[in-house]
C-alpha positions as CSV (number, residue, x, y, z in Angstrom):
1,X,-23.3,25.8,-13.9
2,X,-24.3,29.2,-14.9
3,X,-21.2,31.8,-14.1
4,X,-21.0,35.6,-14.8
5,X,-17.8,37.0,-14.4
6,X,-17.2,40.7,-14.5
7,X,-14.3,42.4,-15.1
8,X,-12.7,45.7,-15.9
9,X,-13.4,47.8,-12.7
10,X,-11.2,50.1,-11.3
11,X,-10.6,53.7,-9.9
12,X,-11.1,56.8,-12.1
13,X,-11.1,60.3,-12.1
14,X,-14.3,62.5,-12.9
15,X,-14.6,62.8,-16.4
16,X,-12.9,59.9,-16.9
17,X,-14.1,56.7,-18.6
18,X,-14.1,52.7,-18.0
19,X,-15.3,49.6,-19.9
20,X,-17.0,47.1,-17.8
21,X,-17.4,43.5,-19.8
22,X,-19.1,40.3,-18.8
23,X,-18.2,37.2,-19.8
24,X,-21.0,34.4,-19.6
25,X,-20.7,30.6,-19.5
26,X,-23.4,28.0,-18.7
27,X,-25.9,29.3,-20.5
28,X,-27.4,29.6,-24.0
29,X,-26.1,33.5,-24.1
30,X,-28.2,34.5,-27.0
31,X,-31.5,33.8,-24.9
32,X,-31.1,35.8,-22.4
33,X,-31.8,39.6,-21.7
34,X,-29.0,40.8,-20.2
35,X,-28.5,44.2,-17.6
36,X,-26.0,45.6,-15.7
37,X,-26.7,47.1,-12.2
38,X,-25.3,48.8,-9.2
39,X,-25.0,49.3,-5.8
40,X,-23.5,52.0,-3.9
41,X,-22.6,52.1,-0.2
42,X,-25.7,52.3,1.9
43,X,-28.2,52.2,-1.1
44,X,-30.4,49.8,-2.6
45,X,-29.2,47.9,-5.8
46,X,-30.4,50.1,-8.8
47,X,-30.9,49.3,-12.6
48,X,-28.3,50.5,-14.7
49,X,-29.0,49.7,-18.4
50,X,-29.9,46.3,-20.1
51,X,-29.7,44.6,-23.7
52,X,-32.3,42.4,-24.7
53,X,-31.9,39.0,-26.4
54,X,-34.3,39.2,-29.3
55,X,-33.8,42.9,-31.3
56,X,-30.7,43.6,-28.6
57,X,-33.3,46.3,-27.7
58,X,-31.1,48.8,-25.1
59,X,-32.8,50.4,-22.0
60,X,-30.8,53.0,-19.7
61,X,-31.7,54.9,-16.5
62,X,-32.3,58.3,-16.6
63,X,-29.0,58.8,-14.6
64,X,-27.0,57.0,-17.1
65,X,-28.2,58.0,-20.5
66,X,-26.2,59.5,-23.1
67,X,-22.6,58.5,-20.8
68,X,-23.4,54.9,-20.8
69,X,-23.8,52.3,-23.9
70,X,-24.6,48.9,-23.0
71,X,-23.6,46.3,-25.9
72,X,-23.4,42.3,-26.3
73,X,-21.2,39.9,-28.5
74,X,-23.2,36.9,-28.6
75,X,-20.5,34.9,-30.8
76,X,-18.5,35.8,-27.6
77,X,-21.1,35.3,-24.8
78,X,-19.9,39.0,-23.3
79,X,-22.1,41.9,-22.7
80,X,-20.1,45.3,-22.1
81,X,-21.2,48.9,-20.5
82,X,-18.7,51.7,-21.8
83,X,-19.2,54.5,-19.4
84,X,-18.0,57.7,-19.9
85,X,-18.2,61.0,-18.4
86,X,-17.9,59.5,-15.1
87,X,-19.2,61.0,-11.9
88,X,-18.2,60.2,-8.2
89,X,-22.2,59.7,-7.9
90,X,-21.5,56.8,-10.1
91,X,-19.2,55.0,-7.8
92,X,-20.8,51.5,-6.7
93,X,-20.2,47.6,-6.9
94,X,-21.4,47.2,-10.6
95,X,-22.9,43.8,-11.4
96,X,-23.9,41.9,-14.6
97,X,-26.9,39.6,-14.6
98,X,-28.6,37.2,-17.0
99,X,-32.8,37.1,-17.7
100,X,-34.6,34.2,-19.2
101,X,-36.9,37.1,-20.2
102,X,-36.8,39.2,-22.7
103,X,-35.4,42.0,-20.4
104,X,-36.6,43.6,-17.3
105,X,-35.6,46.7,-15.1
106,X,-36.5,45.2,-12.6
107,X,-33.7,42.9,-11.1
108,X,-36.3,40.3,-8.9
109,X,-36.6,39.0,-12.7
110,X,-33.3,37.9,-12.9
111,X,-32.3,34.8,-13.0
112,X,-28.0,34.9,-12.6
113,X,-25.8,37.3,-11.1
114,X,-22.2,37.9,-11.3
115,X,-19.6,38.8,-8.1
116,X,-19.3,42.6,-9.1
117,X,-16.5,44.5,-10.2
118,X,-15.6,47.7,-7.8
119,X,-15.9,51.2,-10.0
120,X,-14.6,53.9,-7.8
121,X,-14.8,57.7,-9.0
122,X,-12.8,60.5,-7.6
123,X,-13.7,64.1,-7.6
């Protein structure tokens, strides 16, 4: 079966910087867009940044861009998010998922999710 498994989570101070990685099994890797999202106490799950399959295309949110850099090893089945300049705001349950499409900010699209890895951000 399809498993994502994210690791490399982890408590940092602002400023700071952390390298999230995804390692993917089950799947023909290569095929699928691939994002990273997040989910902070009491808020809805928000799109992150994403890596698409065909040009490995990147897309970020506005809140992200120029600290985060998505990136993908398909020889390795990984995708990994370096973030820097971290900011307590960015604190949340970060998740890696897997889209048949081509990629998609829009997470209803898709199609396997990993557990989460914790990323906490002191001030």
């Amino acid at each position: 079966q399809v498993q994502l498994v994210e690791s490399g989570g982890g408590l940092v101070q602002a400023g700071g910087s952390l390298r999230l990685s995804c390692a993917a099994s089950g799947l023909t890797f290569s095929t699928y867009g691939m994002g990273w999202f997040r989910q902070a106490p009491g808020k809805v799950r928000e799109f992150v940044t994403a890596i698409s399959w065909i040009s490995s295309s990147t897309y970020y949110a506005d809140s992200v861009k120029g600290r985060f850099t998505i990136s993908r090893n398909n020889a390795k089945n990984t995708v990994s998010m370096q973030m820097s300049s971290l900011k307590p705001e960015d604190t949340a349950v970060y998740y890696c998922a897997a889209d048949s499409g081509v990629v998609s900010r829009n997470g209803l699209e898709y199609n396997y999710w990993g557990q989460g890895t914790q990323v906490t951000v002191s001030s």
